[in-house]
Kinemage of the C-alpha trace (Angstrom):
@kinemage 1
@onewidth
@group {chain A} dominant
@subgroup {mainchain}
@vectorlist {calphas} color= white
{ca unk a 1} P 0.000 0.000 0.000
{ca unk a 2} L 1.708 3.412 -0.929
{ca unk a 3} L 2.046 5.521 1.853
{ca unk a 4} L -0.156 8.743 2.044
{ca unk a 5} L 1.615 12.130 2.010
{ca unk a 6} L 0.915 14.344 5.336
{ca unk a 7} L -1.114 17.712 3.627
{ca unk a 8} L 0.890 20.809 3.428
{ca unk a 9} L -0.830 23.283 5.866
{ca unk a 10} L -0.554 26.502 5.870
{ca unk a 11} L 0.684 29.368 8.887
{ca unk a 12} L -2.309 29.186 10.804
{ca unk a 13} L -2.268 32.579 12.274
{ca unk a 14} L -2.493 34.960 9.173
{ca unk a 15} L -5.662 32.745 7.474
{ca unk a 16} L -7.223 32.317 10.943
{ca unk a 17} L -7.421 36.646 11.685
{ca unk a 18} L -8.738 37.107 8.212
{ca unk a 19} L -11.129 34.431 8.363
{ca unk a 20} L -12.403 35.486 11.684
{ca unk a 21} L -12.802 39.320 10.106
{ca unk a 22} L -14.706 37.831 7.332
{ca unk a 23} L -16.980 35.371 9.181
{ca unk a 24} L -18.840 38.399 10.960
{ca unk a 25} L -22.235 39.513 9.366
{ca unk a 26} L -21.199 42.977 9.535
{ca unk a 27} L -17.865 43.044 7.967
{ca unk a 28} L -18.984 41.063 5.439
{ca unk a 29} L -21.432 43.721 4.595
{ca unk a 30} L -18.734 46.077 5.003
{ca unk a 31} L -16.432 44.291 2.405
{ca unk a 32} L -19.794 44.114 -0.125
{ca unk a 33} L -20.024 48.184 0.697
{ca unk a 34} L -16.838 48.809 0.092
{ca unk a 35} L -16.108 46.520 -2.940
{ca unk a 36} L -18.796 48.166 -4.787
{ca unk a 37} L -18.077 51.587 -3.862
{ca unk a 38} L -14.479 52.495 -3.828
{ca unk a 39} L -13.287 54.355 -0.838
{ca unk a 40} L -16.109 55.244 1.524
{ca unk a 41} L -16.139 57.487 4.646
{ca unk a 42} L -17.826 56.308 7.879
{ca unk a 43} L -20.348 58.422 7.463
{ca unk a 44} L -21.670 56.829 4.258
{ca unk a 45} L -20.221 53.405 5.296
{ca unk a 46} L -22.817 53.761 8.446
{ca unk a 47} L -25.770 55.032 6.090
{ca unk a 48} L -28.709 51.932 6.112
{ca unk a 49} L -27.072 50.522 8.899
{ca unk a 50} L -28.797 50.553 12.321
{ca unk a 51} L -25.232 50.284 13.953
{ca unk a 52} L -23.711 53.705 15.191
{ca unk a 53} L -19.974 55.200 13.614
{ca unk a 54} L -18.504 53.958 16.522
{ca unk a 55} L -19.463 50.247 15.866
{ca unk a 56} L -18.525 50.712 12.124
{ca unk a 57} L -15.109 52.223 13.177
{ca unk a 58} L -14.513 49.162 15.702
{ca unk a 59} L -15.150 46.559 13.055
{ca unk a 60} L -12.959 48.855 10.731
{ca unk a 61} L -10.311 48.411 12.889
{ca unk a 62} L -10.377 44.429 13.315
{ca unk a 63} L -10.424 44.160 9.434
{ca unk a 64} L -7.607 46.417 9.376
{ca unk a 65} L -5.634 44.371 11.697
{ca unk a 66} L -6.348 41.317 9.945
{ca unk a 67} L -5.061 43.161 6.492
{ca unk a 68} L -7.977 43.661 4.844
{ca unk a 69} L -9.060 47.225 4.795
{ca unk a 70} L -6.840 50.485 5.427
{ca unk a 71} L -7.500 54.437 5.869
{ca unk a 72} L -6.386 57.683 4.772
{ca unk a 73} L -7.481 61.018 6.560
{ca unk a 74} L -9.080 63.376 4.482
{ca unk a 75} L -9.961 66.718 6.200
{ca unk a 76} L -11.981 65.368 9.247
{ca unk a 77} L -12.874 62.467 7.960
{ca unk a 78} L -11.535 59.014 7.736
{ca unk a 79} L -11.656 57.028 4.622
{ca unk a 80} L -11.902 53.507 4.408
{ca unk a 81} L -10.787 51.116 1.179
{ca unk a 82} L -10.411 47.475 0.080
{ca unk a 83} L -6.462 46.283 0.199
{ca unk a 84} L -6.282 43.816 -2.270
{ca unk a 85} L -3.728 41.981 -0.832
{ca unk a 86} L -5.645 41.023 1.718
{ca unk a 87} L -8.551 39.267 0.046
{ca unk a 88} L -6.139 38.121 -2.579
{ca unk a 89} L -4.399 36.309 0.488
{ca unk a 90} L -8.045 34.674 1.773
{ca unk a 91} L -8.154 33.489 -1.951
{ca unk a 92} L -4.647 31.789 -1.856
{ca unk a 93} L -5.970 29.999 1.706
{ca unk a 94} L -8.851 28.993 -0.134
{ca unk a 95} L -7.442 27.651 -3.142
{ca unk a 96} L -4.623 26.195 -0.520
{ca unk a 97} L -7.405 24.085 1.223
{ca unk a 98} L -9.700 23.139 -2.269
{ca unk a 99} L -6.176 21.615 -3.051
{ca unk a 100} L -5.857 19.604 0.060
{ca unk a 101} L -9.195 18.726 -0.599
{ca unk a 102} L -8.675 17.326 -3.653
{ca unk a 103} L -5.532 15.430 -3.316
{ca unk a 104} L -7.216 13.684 -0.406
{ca unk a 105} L -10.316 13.291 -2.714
{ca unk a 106} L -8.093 11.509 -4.930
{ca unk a 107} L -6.167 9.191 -2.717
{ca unk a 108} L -9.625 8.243 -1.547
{ca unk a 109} L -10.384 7.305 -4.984
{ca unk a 110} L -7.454 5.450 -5.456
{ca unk a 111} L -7.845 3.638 -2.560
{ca unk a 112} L -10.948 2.348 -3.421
{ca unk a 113} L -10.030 1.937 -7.024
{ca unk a 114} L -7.296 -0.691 -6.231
């Protein structure tokens, strides 16, 4: 029987803060805002919303951390955008576990194939 290769995992800490940023309801919604609007202020970020600025600038802040959104000041206000990078990295850790999934898939198959 040919032995079964141990699955490359990934550093655990970077996937795990972005995941956690986009498993909440609200930054989800955030990321959808933002995605479709370019660079939006608080102010219109909070518009619809039944959640104060304050709430909006706290989940702001735990996207940022996790590398996902970032902020310029312009005049008074704060302006919040989409980093790229960051979703293109929750893509890679996606495509990173579909893999795993597959190979196992596959050995699966093989196994029962023989």
């Amino acid at each position: 029987m040919p032995k079964i290769p141990e699955p490359k995992v990934a550093e655990p800490k970077r996937p795990a803060s972005i995941f956690a940023a986009l498993g909440d309801e609200t930054r989800l919604r955030l990321v959808f805002r933002l995605s479709g609007g370019g660079p939006l202020s608080i102010t219109k970020l909070t518009e619809g919303s039944k959640l104060t600025r304050q709430a909006i600038t706290k989940h702001l802040r735990v996207m940022e951390t996790a590398g996902l959104v970032s902020s310029t000041q312009q005049g008074r206000q704060s302006v919040w955008r989409l980093k790229q990078r960051g979703l293109e990295d929750a893509q890679h850790y996606l495509d990173l576990i579909s893999k795993q999934w597959d190979d196992a898939l596959g050995r699966l198959r093989d196994l029962v194939e023989d």
